[in-house]
N, CA, C and O of each residue as an XYZ file, in Angstrom:
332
protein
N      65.897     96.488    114.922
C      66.428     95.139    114.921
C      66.451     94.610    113.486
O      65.440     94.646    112.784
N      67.602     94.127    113.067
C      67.974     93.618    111.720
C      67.186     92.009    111.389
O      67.566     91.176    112.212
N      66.392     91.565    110.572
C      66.009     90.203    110.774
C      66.781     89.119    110.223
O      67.266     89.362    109.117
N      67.006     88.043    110.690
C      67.812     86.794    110.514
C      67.212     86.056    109.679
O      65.990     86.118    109.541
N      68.026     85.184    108.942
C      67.814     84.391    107.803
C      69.000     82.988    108.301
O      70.214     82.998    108.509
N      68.413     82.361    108.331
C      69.279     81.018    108.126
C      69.673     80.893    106.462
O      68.968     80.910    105.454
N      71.049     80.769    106.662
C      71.434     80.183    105.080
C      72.473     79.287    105.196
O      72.809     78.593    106.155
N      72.979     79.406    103.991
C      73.813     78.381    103.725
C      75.273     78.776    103.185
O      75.209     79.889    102.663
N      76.382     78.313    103.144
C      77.937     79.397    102.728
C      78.354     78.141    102.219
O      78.465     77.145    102.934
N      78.572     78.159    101.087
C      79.624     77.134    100.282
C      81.036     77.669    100.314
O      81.457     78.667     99.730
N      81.650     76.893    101.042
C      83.403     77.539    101.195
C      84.229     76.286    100.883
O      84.346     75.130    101.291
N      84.928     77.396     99.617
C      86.512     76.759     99.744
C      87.563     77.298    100.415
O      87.555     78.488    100.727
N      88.579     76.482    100.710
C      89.734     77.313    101.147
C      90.915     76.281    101.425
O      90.838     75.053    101.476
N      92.076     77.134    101.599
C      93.788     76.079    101.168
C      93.799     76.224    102.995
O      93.699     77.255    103.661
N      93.954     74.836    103.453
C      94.149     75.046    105.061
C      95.292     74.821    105.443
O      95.527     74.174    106.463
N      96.082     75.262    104.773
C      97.556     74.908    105.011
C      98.462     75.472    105.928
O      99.433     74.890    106.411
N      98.026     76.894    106.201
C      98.138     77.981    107.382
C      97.118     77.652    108.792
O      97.196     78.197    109.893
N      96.216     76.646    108.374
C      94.921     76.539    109.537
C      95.536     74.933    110.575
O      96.276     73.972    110.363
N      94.668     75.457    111.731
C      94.821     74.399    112.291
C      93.113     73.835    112.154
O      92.439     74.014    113.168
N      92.521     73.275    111.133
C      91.406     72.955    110.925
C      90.600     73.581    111.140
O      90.702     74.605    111.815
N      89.117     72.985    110.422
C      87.771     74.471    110.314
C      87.348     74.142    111.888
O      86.406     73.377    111.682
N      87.400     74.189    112.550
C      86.683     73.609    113.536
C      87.348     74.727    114.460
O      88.575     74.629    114.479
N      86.895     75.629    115.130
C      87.629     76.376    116.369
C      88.011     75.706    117.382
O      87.258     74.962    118.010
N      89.199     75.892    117.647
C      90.175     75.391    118.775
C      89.752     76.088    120.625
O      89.090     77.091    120.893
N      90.238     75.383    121.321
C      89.908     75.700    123.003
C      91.246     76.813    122.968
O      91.198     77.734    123.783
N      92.473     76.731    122.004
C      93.522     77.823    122.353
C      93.463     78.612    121.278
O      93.804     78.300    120.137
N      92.839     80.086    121.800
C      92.326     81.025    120.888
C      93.841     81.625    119.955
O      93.846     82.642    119.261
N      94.876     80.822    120.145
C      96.003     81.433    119.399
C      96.314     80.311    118.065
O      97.177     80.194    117.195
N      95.463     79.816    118.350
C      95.135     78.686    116.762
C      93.946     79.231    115.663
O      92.717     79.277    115.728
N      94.865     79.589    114.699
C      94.305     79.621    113.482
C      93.722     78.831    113.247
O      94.259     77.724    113.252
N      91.959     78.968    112.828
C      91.226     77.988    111.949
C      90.546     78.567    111.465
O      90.473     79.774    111.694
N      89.610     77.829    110.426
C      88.405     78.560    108.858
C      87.851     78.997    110.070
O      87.911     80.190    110.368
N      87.245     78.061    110.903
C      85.902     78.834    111.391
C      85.427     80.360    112.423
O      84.398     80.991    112.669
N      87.459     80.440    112.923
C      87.508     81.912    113.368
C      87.679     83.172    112.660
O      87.303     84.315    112.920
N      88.623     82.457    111.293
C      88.419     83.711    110.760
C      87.022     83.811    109.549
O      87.044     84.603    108.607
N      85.938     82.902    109.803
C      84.923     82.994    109.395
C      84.173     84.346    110.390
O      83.710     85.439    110.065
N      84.328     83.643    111.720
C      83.545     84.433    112.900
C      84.057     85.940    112.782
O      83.222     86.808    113.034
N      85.200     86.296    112.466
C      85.869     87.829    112.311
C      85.323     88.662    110.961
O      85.376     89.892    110.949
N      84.797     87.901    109.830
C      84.378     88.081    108.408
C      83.255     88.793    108.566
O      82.918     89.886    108.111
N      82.429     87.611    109.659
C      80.998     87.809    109.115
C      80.192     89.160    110.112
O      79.153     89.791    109.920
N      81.261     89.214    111.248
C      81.021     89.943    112.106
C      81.640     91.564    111.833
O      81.157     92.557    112.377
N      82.726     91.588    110.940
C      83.187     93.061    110.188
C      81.991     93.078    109.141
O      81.352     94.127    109.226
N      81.527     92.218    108.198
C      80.520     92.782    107.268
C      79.212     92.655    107.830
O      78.193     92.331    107.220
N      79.339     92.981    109.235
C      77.682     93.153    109.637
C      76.861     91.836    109.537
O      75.770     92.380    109.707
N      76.597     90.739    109.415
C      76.130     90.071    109.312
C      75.720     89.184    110.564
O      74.643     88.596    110.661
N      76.628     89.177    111.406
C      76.517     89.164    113.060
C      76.765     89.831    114.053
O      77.772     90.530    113.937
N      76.243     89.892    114.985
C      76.844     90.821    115.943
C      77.972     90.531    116.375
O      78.567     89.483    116.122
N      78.443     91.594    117.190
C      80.224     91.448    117.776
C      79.776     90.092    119.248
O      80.424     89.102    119.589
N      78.205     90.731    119.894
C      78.575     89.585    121.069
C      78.184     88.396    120.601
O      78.382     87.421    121.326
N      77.644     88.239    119.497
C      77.218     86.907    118.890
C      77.797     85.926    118.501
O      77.447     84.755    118.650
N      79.415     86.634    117.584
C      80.014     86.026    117.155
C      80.989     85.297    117.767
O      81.596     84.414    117.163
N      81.193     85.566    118.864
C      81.970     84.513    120.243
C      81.496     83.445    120.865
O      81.995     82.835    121.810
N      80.418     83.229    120.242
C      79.335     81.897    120.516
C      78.915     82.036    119.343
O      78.291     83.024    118.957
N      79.212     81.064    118.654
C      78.686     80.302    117.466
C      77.174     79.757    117.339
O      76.272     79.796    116.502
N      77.370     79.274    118.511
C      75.908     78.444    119.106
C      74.422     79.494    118.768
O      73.352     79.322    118.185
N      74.913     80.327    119.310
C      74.025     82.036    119.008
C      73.350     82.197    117.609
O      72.321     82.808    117.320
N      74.012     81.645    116.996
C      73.392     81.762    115.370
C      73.388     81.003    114.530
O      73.562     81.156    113.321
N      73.071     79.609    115.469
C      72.972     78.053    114.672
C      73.806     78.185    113.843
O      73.577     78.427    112.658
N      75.211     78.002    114.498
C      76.429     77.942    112.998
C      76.141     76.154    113.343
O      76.069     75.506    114.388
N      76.050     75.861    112.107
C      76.047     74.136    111.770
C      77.429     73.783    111.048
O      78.376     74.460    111.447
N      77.648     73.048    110.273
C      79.332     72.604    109.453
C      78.567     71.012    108.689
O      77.895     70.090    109.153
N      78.991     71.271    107.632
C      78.751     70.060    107.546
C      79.594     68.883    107.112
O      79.143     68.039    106.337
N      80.812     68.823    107.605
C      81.677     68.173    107.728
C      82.976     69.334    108.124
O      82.868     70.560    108.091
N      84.617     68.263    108.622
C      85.206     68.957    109.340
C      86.785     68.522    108.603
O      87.061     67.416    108.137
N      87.645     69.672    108.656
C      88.486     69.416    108.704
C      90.128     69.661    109.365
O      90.509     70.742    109.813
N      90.824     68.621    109.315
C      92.011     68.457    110.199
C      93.280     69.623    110.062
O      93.304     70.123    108.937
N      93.770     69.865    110.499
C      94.920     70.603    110.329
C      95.747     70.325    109.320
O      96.331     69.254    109.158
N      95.828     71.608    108.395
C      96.888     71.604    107.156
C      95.722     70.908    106.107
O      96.240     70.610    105.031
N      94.790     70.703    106.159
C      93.722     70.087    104.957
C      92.710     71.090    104.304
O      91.804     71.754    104.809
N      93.143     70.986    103.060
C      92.064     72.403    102.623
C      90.719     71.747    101.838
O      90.749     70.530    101.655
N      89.908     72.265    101.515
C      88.481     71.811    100.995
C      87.948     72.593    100.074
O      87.606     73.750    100.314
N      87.833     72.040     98.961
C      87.168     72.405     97.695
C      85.865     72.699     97.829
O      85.493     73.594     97.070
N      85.107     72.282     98.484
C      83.402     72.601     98.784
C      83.092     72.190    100.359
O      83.640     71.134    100.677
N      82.579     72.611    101.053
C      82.466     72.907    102.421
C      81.034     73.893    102.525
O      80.658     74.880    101.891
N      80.480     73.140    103.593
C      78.981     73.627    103.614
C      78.690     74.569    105.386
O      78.849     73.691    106.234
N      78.457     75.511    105.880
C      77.919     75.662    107.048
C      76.704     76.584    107.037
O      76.180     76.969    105.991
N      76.390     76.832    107.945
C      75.118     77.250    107.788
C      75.147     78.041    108.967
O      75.963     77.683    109.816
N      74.198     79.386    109.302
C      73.607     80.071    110.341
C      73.055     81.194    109.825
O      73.060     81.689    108.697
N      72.361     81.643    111.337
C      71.150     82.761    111.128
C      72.306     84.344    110.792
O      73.226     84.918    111.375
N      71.815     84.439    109.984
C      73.019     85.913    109.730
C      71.476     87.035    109.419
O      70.272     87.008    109.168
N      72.578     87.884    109.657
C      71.343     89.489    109.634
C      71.383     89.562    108.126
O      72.321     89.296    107.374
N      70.082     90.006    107.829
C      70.299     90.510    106.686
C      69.241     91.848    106.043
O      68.118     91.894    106.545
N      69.465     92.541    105.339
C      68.375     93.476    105.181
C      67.279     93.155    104.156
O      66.336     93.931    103.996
């Protein structure tokens, strides 16, 4: 078993392709925070069943944004594996 670390991810990004960081109820909407969940889960850092529940690994946000709005500094947080 890999042990977890709560941290912290400073993200920027142009949301101009996104429909906001916030994951949508229609999984055919682009947002930061899914293709966060696809990132962190190809570089090992979460598991595959983990990463379909957010909740699973205290993903926090600390603020949100709207569709087509991108963010210069952006804070979230969760338990990611780490060695």
């Amino acid at each position: 078993r890999i042990p977890k670390r709560k941290l912290a991810l400073l993200l920027s990004y142009r949301g101009t392709q996104y429909h906001g960081l916030q994951r949508q109820t229609d999984p055919a909407l682009k947002t930061i925070e899914g293709e966060m969940r696809v990132a962190l889960s190809k570089a090992g850092a979460v598991s595959p069943e983990n990463a379909e529940d957010l909740s699973k690994i205290g993903w926090s946000r600390s603020a949100r944004t709207d569709k087509r709005v991108s963010a210069a500094q952006n804070i979230v947080a969760a338990k990611l594996e780490v060695e």
